[in-house]
C-alpha positions as CSV (number, residue, x, y, z in Angstrom):
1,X,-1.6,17.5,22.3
2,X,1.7,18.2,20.6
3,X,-0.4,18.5,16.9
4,X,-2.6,21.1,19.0
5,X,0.6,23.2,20.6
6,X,2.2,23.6,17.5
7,X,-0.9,25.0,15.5
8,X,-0.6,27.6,18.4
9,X,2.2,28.8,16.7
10,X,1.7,28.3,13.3
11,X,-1.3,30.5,13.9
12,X,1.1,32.8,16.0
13,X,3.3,33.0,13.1
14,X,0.5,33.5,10.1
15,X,-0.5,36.8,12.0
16,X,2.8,38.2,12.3
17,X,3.8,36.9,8.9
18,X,0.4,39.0,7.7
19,X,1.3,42.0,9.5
20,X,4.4,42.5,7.4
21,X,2.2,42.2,3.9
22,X,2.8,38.4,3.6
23,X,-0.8,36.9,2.4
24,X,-1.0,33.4,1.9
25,X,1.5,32.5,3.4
26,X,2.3,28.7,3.8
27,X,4.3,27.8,7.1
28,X,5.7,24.4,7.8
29,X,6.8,22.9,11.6
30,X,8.6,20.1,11.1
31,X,11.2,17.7,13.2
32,X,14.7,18.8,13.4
33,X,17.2,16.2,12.0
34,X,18.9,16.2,15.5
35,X,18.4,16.9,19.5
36,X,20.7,19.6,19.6
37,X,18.6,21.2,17.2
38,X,15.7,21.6,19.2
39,X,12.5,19.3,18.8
40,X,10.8,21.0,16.2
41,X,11.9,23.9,13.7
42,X,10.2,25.9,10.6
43,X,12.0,27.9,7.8
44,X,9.7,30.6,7.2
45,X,12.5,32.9,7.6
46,X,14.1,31.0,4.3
47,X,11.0,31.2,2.2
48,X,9.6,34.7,2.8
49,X,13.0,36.4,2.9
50,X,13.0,37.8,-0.7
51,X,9.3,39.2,-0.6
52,X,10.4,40.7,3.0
53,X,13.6,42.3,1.5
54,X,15.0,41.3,4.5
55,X,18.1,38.3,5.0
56,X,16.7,35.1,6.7
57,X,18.9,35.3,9.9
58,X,17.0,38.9,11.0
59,X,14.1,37.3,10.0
60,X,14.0,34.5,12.3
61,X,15.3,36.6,14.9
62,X,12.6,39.2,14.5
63,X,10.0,36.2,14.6
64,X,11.9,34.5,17.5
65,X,11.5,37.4,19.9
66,X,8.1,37.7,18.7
67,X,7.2,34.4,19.4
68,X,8.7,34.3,22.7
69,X,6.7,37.0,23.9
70,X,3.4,34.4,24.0
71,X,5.0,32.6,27.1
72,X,4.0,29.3,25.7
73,X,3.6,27.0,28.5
74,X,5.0,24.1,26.5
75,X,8.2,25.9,25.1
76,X,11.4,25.5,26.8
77,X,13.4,27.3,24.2
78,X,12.9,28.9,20.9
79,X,16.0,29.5,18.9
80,X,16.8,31.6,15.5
81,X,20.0,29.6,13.9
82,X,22.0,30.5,10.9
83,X,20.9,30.2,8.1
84,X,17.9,31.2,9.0
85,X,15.8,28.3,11.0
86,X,13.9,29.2,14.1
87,X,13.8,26.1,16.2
88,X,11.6,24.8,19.2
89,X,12.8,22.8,21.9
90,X,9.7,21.5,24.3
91,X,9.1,21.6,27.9
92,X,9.1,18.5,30.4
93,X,5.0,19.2,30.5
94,X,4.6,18.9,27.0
95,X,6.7,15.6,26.9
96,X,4.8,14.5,30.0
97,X,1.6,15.3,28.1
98,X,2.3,13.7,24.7
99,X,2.5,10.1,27.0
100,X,-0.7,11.1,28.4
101,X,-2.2,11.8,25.0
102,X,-1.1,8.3,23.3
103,X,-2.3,6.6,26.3
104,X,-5.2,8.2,26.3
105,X,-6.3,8.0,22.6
106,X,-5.3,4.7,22.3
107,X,-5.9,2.5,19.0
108,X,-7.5,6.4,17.7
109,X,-3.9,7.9,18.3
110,X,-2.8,9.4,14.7
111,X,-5.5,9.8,13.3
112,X,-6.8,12.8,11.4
113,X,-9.6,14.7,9.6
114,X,-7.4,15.8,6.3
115,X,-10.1,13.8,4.3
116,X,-12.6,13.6,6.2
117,X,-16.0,12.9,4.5
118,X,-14.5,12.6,0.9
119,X,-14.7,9.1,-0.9
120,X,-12.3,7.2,-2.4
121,X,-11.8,4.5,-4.5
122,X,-8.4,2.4,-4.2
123,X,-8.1,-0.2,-7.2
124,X,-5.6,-2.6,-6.9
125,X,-4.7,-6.1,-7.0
126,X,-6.3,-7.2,-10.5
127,X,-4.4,-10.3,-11.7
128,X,-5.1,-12.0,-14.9
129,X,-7.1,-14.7,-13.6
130,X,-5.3,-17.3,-15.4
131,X,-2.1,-18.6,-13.3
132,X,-1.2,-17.7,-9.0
133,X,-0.4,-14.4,-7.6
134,X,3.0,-13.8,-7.6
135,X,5.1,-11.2,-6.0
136,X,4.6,-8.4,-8.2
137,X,1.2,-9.4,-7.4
138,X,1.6,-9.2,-3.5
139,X,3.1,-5.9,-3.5
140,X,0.5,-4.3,-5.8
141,X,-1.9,-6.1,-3.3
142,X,0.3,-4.6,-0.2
143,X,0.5,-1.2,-1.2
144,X,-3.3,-1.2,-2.1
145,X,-4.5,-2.3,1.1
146,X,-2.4,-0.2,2.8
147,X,-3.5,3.0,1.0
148,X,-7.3,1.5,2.4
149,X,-6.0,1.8,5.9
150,X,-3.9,5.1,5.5
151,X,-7.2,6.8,3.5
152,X,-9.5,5.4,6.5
153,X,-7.1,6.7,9.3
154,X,-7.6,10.2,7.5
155,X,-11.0,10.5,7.8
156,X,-11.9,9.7,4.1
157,X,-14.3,6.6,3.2
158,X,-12.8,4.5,1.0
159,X,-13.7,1.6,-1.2
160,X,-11.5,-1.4,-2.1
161,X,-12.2,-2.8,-5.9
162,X,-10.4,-5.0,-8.1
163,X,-11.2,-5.7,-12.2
164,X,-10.6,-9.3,-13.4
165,X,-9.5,-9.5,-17.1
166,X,-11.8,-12.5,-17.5
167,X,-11.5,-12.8,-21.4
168,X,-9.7,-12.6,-24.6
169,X,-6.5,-15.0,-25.6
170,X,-5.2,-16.0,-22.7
171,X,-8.2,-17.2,-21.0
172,X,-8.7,-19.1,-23.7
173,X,-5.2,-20.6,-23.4
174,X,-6.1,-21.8,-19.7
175,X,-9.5,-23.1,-21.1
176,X,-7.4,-24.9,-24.0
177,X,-4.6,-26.5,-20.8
178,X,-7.3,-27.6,-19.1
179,X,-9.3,-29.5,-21.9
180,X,-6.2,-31.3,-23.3
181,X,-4.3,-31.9,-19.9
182,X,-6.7,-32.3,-17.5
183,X,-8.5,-35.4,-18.6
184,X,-8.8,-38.6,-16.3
185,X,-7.4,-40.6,-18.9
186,X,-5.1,-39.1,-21.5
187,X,-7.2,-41.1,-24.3
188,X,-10.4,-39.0,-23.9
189,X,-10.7,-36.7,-27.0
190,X,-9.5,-32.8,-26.7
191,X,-13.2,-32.0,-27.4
192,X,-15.5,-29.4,-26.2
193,X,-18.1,-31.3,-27.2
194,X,-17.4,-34.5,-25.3
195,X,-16.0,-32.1,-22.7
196,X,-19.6,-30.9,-22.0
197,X,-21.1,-34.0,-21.6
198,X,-18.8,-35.7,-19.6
199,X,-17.5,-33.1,-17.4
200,X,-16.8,-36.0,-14.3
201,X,-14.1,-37.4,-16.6
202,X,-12.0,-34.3,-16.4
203,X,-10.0,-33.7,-12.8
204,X,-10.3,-31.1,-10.2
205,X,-7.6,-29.4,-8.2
206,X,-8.6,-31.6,-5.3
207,X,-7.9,-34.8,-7.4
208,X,-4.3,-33.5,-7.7
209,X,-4.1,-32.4,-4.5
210,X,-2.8,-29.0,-5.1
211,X,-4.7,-25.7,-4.5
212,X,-6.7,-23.7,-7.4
213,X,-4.4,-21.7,-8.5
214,X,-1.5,-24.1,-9.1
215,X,-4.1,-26.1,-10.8
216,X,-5.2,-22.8,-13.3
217,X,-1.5,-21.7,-13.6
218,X,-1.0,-25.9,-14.8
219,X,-4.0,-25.0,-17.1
220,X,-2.1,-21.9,-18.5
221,X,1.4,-23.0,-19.1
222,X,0.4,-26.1,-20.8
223,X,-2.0,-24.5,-22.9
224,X,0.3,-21.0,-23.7
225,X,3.4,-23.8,-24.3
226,X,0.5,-25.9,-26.9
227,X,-0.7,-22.3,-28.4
228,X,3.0,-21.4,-29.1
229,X,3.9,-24.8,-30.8
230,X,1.1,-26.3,-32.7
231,X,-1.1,-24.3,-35.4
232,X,-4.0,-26.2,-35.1
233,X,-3.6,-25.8,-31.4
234,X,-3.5,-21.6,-31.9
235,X,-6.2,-22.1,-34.2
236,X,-8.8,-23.8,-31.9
237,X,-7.8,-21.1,-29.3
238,X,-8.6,-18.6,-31.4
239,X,-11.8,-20.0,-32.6
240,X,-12.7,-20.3,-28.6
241,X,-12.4,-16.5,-28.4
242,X,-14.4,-16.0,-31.3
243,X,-16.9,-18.5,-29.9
244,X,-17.2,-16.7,-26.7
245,X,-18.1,-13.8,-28.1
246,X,-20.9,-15.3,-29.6
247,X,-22.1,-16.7,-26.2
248,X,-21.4,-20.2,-27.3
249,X,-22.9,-22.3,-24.5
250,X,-20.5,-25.1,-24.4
251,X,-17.7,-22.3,-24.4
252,X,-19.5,-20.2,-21.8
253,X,-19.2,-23.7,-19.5
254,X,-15.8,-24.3,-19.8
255,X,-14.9,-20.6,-19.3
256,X,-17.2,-20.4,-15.9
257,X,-15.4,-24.1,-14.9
258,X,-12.0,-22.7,-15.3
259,X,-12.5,-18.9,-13.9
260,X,-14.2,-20.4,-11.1
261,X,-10.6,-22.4,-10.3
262,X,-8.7,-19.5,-11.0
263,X,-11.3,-17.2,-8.1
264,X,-10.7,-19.8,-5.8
265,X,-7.2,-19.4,-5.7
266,X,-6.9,-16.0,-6.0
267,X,-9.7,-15.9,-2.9
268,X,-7.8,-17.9,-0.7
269,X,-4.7,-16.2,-1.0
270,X,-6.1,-13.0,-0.8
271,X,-8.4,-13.9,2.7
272,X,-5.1,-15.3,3.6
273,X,-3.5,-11.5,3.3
274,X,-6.4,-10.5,5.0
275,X,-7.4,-8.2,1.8
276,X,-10.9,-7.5,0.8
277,X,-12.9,-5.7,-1.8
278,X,-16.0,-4.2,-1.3
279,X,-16.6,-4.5,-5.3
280,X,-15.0,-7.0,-8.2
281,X,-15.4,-5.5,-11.5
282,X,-15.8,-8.2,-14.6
283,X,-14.3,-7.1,-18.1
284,X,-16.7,-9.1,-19.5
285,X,-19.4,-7.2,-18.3
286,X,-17.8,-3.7,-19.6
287,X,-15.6,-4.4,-21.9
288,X,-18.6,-3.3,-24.8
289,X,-20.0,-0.6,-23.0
290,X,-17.3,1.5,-24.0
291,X,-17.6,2.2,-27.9
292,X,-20.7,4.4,-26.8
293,X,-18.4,7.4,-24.7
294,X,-16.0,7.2,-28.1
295,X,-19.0,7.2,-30.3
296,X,-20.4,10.1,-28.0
297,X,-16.9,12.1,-28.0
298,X,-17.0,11.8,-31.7
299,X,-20.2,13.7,-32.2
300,X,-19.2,16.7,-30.2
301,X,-15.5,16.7,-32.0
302,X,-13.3,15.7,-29.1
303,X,-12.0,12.9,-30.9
304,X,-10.6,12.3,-34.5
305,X,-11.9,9.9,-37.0
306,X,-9.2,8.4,-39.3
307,X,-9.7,7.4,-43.5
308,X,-9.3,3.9,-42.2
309,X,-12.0,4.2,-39.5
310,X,-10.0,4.8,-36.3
311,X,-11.0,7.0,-34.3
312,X,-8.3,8.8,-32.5
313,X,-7.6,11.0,-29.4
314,X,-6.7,14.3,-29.6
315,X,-4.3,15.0,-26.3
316,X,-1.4,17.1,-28.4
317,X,-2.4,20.6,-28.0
318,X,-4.0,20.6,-24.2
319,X,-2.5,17.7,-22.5
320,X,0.6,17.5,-23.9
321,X,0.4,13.7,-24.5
322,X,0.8,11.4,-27.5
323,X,-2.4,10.2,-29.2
324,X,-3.8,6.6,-29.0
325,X,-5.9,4.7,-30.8
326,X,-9.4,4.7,-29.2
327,X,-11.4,2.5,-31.5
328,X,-9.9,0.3,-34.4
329,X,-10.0,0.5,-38.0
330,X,-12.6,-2.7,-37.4
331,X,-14.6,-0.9,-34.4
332,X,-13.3,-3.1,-31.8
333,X,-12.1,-2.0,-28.5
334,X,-8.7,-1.6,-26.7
335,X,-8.0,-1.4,-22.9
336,X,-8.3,2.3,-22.9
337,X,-12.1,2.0,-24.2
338,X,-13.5,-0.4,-22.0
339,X,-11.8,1.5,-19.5
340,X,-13.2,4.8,-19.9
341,X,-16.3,3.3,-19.5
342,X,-15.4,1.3,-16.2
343,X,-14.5,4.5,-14.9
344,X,-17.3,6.5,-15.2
345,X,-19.4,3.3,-13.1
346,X,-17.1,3.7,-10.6
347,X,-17.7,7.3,-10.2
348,X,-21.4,6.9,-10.6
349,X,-21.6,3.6,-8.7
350,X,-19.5,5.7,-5.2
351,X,-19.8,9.0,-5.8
352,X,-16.3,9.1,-5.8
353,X,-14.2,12.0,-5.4
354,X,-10.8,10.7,-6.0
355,X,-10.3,8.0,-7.7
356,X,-6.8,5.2,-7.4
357,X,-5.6,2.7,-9.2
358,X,-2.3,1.1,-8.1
359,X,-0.8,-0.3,-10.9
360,X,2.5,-1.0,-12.5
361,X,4.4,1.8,-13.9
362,X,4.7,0.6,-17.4
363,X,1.1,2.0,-17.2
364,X,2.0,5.1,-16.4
365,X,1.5,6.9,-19.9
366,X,-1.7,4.9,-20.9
367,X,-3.4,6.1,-17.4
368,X,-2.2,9.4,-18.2
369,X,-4.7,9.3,-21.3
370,X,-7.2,7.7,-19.9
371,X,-7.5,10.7,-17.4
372,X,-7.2,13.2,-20.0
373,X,-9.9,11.4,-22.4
374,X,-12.4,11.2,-19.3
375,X,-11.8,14.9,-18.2
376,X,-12.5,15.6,-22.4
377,X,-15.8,13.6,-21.9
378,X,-16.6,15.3,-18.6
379,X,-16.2,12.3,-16.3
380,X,-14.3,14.1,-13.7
381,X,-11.2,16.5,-13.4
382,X,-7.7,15.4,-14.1
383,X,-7.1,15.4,-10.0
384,X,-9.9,12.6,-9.6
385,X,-7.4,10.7,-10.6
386,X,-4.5,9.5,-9.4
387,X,-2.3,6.7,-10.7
388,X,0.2,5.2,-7.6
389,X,3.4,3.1,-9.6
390,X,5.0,0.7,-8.0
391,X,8.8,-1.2,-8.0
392,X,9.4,-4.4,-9.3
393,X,10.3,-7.0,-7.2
394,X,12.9,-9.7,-7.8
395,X,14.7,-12.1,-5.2
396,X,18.5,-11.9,-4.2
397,X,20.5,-14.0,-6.2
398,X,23.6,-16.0,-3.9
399,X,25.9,-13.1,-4.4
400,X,23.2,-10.7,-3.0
401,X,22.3,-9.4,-6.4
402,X,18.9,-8.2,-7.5
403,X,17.4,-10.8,-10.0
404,X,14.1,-10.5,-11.9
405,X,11.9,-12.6,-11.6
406,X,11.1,-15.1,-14.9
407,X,8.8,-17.9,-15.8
408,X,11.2,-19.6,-18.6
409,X,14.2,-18.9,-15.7
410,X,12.2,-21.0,-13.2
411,X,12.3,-17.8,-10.4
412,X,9.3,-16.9,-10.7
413,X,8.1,-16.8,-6.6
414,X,4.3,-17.3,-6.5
415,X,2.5,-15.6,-3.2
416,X,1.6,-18.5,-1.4
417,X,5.0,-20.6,-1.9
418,X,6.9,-17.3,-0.8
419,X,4.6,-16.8,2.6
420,X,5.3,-20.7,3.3
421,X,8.9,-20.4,2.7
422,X,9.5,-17.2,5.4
423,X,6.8,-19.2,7.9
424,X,8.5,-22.5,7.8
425,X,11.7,-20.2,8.6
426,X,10.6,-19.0,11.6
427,X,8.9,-22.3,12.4
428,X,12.3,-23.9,12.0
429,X,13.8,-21.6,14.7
430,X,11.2,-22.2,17.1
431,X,11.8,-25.7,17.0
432,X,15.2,-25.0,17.4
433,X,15.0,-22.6,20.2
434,X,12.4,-25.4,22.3
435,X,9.8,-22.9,21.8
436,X,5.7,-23.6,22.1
437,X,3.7,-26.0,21.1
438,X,3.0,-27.4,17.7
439,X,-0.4,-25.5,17.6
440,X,1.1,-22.0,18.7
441,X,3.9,-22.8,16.1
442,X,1.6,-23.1,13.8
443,X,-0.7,-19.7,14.1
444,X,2.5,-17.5,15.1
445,X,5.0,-18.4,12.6
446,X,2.1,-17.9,9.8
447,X,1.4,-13.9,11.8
448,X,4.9,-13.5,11.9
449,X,6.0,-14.8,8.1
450,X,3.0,-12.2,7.1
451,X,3.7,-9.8,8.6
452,X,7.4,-9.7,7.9
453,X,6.6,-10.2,4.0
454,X,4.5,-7.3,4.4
455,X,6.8,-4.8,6.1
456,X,9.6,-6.2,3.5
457,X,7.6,-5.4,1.0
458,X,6.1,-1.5,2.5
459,X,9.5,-0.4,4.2
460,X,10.7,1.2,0.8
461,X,9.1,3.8,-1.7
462,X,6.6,2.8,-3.9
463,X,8.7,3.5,-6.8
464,X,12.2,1.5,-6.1
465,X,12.8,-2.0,-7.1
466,X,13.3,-4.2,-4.3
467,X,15.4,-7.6,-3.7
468,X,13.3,-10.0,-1.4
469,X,16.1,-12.1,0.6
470,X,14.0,-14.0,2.9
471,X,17.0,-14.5,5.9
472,X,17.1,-10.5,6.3
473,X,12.9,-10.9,6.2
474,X,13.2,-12.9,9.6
475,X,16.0,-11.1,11.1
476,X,14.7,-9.7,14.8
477,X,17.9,-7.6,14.8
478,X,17.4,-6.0,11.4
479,X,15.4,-3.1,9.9
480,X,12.3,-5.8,9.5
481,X,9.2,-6.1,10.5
482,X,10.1,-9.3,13.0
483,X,12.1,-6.3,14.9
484,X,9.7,-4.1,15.1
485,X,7.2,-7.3,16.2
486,X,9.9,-8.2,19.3
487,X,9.8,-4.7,19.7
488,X,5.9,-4.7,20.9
489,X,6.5,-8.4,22.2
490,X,9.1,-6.8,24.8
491,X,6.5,-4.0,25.3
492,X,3.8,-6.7,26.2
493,X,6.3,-8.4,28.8
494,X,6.8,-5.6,30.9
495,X,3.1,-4.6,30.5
496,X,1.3,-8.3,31.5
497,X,4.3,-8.1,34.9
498,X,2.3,-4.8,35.9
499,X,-1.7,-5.8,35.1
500,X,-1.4,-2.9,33.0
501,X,-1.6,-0.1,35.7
502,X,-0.7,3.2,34.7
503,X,-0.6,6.6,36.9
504,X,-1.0,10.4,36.4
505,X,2.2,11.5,37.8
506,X,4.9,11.5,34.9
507,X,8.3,12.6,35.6
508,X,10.2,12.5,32.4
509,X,14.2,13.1,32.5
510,X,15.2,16.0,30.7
511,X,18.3,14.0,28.5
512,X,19.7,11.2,27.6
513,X,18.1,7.8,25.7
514,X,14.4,8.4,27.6
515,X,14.1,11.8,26.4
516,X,15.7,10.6,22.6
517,X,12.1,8.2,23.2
518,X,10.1,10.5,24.0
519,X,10.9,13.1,21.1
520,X,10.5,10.2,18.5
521,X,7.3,9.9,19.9
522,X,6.4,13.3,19.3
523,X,6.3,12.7,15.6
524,X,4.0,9.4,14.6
525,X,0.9,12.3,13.7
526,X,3.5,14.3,11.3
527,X,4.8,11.2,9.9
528,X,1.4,9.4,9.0
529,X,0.4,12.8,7.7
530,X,3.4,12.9,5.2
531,X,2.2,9.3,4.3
532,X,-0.6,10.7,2.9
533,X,0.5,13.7,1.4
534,X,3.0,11.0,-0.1
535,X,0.2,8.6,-0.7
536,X,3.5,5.9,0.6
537,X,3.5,3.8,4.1
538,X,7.1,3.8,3.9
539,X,7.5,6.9,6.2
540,X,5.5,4.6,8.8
541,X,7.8,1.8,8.2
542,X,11.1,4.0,8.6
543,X,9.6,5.6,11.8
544,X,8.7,2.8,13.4
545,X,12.7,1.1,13.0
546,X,13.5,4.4,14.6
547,X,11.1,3.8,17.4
548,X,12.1,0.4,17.9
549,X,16.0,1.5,18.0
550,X,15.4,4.1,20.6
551,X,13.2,1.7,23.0
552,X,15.7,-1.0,22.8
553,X,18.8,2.0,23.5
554,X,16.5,2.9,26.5
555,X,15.4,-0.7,27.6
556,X,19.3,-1.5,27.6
557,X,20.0,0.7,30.2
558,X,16.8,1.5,32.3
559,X,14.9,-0.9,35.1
560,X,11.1,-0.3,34.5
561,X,10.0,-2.3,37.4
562,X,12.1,-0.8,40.0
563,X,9.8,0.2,42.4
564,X,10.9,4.2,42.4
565,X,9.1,7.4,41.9
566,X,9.3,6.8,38.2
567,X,8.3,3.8,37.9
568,X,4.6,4.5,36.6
569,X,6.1,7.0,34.1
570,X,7.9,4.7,32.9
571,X,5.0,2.0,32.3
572,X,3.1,4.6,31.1
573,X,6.0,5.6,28.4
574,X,6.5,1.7,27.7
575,X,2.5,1.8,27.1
576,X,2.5,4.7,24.6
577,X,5.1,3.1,22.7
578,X,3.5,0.1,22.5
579,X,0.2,2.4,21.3
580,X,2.4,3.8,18.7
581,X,3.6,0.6,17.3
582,X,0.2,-1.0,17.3
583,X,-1.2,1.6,15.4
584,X,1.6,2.1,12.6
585,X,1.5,-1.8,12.3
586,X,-2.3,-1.5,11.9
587,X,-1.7,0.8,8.9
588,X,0.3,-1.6,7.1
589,X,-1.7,-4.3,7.5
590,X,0.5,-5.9,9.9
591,X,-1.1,-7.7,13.3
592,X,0.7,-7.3,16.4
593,X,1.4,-10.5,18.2
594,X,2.1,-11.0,22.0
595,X,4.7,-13.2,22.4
596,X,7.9,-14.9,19.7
């Protein structure tokens, strides 16, 4: 109702804006910073004061008594403020009616049609598959899936995909690790050959009783630490590579016995994050295909062939970008070949219009090419694309200090170990507290421990580092997602004492911490649209602390359940935030649970 009222005005204030010779005109209603400044407030006055030759305060007057001449029936004040804001301060109807919306619209309540019928592709979580996801891994995976549900909530279809890196040197390191240190018996011969035909004599994850992907990251740290010390070692390795690329049978078997440990683990951890992709691209299935669009580029003079052989791009003059290699001197590929190939199937193979990929940001200036080579070859236009960078994330050292994480340093935190270390947290404190049974321990604390990793990991922007310190993760009294989580819980309570009966007569006060409530609740629609202008959830994740903070303010000092005139308005204002909460959860990827 509110997103409804206020294009009333914007459309209000086009026309008058276009009666005074401003066309095109872009206005803006947004939430004022504080109560006393009204509910909502635009600075049109600001931006159109040069072209209007007029200063901003006479502006927004002139505009103010304009727009107070439409009697809106949901206005309680409009405003023109130095230095030149015009600010709107909404009735008790309109408040009244924005609980009746949420309740109403239920689990549909913030969504939009800014996308609607476009398609998109989100790419994201694509570890090597040759050691466990770790948490630079989770949060690509967390910021992914949570593009998915923000994309989905605006009206767009969108596709989930991932590419596996299934070849090349460091496979064949994992193959190596798991030839020479995986044997039943330590005297059986680092063969291939032997390998093949007595495959039973080698051990499965199950036989060490650890999951696949501890097992392949075993594989890969025994082989790397082999590769790194031993010639002969770096030179079988080697000849593996070159092997597989000759579709070496015995080669092919042990590559397809080791990748299929390392997609185990990575498909158990990721079911457990409740991710999914609707397609898994496999380099090995590409990786060729893309010597053709160079060779094609070539013949109509996009690209530049060097007196060694190279061929190289030629971004200088029109994008402003340095020049890679695109082909070596020896015709083999790089990244950037096999990938301008991958993305062409992906256009073809979704009709895509926009196109993601969520990857780290040393990447940044190697997606930038990639873009500009695929526009050259007509693959799509440079705003296909869109490349969304991420943080690193380290833990907190015991002075609170932000320390990267490192394999030869031993803090490496791998997804699975991390998510058991915040559950068996809040495991501990229900057992401390007397709380359920060992089953409901069980289920909740492994809801709970994901969905505080996950609103950890999705409260900040995209871009900033973060420090992961698990004790603020589980903190119901900090800016976490277990607050948040109480938050609904509480919401639930008072909800399950009622059966759930709500009413049509809503009497909201006019001040004070209810109507501090009811304005925050004004502005979940404008803040999931800002996520997606922003293509970042963390504007959910702030607003939802803030709705949190203002229910518990209100809760502190106000008896639902106390049998007045109110009382349905109030069950009916506890129910829309609950809506709200449930919905913004939803976004992140976060479950809501009904009890802590």
């Amino acid at each position: 109702m509110i997103k409804e009222d206020l294009a009333i005005i914007k459309a209000d204030i086009y026309t008058w804006l276009g009666d005074l010779g401003v066309d095109h005109a872009e206005v803006g209603i947004e939430r004022t910073s504080l109560e006393e400044f009204g509910d909502f407030s635009t600075n049109v006055a600001l931006k159109y004061a040069r072209p209007l030759s007029q200063s901003p305060v006479q502006i927004a007057k002139n505009l103010a008594d304009f727009l107070k001449t439409k009697n809106y029936d949901f206005i309680a004040g409009i405003d023109a403020v130095a230095p030149g804001f015009i600010n709107f301060t909404l009735n008790q109807k309109a408040l009244a009616n924005q609980i009746k919306t949420i309740n109403s619209k239920e689990e549909s309540f913030g969504i939009n049609q800014i996308h609607q019928d476009e398609k998109w592709v989100i790419e994201h979580s694509s570890p090597n598959p040759n050691k466990a996801m770790h948490l630079g891994h989770l949060r690509n995976n967390l910021v992914g899936m949570s593009l998915v549900n923000l994309l989905k909530f605006s009206g767009a279809e969108v596709k989930s995909d991932a590419v596996y890196n299934n070849r090349g040197i460091a496979i064949a390191k994992n193959m190596y690790g798991y030839l020479a240190h995986m044997k039943k018996n330590s005297s059986l011969p680092t063969d291939i050959n032997y390998w093949f035909d007595h495959q039973d004599e080698w051990l499965l994850p199950v036989d060490k009783g650890i999951t696949p992907a501890k097992f392949v990251t075993e594989c890969y740290v025994l082989g790397e630490q082999d590769f790194s010390e031993s010639a002969e070692v770096e030179s079988m390795v080697r000849q593996m590579v070159i092997d597989w690329e000759a579709e070496d049978k015995k080669v092919w078997a042990l590559w397809h016995k080791v990748l299929g440990f390392a997609y185990d683990g990575m498909d158990q951890t990721l079911k457990r994050l409740n991710n999914h992709f609707d397609k898994i691209w496999y380099e090995h299935e590409h990786y060729q295909a893309g010597k053709d669009y160079v060779e094609a580029g070539l013949e109509k003079g996009l690209f530049k062939k060097l007196p060694d052989g190279a061929v190289l791009t030629d971004l200088e003059n029109n994008y402003r970008l340095p020049e890679t290699i695109l082909l070596k001197k020896d015709g083999t590929s790089l990244y950037i070949t096999q990938d301008i190939a991958l993305t062409d199937l992906k256009k073809r193979e979704y009709n895509a219009d926009r196109l993601v990929w969520v990857v780290g940001p040393e990447q940044s200036l190697a997606l930038k090419q990639l873009f500009a080579v695929c526009e050259q070859l007509g693959i799509g236009k440079l705003n296909d694309f869109t490349h969304i960078a991420y943080g690193y994330v380290g833990i907190k050292d015991a002075d609170g200090n932000y320390q990267k994480m490192s394999s030869r340093k031993g803090t490496t935190l791998f997804v699975d170990d991390f998510i058991d270390e915040v559950k068996a947290s809040i495991k501990n404190r229900f057992v401390e507290e007397g709380k359920h049974d060992e089953k409901t321990r069980e289920e909740l604390a492994e809801t709970l421990a994901l969905g505080a990793v996950k609103f950890a990991l999705l409260k900040s922007d995209n871009s900033l580092d973060l420090a992961f310190d698990i004790n603020e993760a589980v903190d119901v009294q900090g800016d976490t997602g277990m607050y948040v989580l109480y938050t609904y819980v509480r919401t639930q309570s008072i909800i399950r004492k009622t059966s759930g009966k709500k009413a049509d007569s809503l009497i909201p006060n006019e001040s004070g911490e209810e109507r501090s409530l009811v304005r925050t609740l004004l502005y979940f629609e404008q803040v999931v649209e800002k996520s997606i202008e922003d293509m970042s959830v963390h504007h959910i994740s702030q607003y939802l602390l803030e709705l949190s903070s203002e229910f518990n303010s209100w809760y502190a000092k106000e008896t639902v359940l106390d049998g007045g005139d109110r009382e349905f308005y109030k069950l009916n204002l506890v129910s829309a935030v609950a809506i709200t909460i449930k919905n913004g959860l939803a976004i992140l990827g976060i479950k809501t649970v009904d009890q802590m």
